[in-house]
C-alpha positions in Angstrom: 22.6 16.9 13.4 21.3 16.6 17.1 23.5 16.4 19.9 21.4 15.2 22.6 21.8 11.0 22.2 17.7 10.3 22.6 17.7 12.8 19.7 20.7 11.2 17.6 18.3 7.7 18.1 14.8 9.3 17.3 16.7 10.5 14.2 17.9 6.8 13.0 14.6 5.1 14.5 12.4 7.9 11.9 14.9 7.1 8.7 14.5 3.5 9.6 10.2 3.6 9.6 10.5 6.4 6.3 12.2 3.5 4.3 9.6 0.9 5.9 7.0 2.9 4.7 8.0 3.5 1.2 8.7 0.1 0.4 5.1 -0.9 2.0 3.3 1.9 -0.2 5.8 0.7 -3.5 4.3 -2.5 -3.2 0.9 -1.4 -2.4 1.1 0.9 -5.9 2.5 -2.4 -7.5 -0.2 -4.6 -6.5 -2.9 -2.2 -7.8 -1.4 -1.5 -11.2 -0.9 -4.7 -11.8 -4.6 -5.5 -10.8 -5.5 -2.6 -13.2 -3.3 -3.7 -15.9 -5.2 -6.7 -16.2 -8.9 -5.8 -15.7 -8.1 -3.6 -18.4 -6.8 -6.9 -21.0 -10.0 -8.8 -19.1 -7.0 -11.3 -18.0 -7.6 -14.3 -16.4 -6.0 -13.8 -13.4 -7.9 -10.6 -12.7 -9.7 -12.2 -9.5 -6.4 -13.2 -7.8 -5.0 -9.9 -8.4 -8.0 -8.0 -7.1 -7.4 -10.1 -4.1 -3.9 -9.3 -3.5 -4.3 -5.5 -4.3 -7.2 -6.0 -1.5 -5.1 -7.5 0.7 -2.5 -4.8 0.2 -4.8 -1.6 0.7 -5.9 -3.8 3.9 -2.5 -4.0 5.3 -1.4 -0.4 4.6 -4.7 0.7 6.7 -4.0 -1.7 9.3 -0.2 -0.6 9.5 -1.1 3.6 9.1 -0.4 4.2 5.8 -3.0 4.8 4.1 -7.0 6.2 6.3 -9.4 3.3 6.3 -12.1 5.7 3.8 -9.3 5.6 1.7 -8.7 2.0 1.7 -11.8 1.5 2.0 -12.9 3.6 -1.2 -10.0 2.2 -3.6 -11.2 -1.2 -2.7 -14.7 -0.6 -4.0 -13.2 1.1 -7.2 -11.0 -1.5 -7.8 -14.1 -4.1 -7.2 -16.1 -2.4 -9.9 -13.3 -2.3 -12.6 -13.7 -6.6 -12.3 -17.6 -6.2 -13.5 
């Protein structure tokens, strides 16, 4: 453990954004298996849930998760699975 107190901080401040992060990218994955889940089953609610898992690959770019080719590329998958 650090002894310096700016250290003993840093430490909580990085275990407090590691838990952020996991929980954002859990619900990212969530969104865009249940989106898959149902183009799959051709449900009806496949449209909403491409737009949430949209929304969600949009928000973990925007917040540093995920690199915006990335999002970018999983939202065109995801787009073509609806076709």
């Amino acid at each position: 453990m650090p002894q310096i107190k700016s250290a003993i901080k840093r430490v909580k401040t990085q275990e407090a954004a590691r838990q952020r992060n996991a929980s954002q990218l859990s619900a990212l994955r969530t969104a865009v298996k249940k989106y898959k889940v149902a183009a799959a089953a051709n449900a009806d609610n496949a449209a909403d849930l491409l737009k949430d898992a949209s929304r969600a690959l949009d928000m973990a770019e925007t917040k540093g998760l995920l690199h915006k080719n990335k999002a970018g590329r999983d939202k065109s998958r995801l787009a073509a699975l609806l076709k």
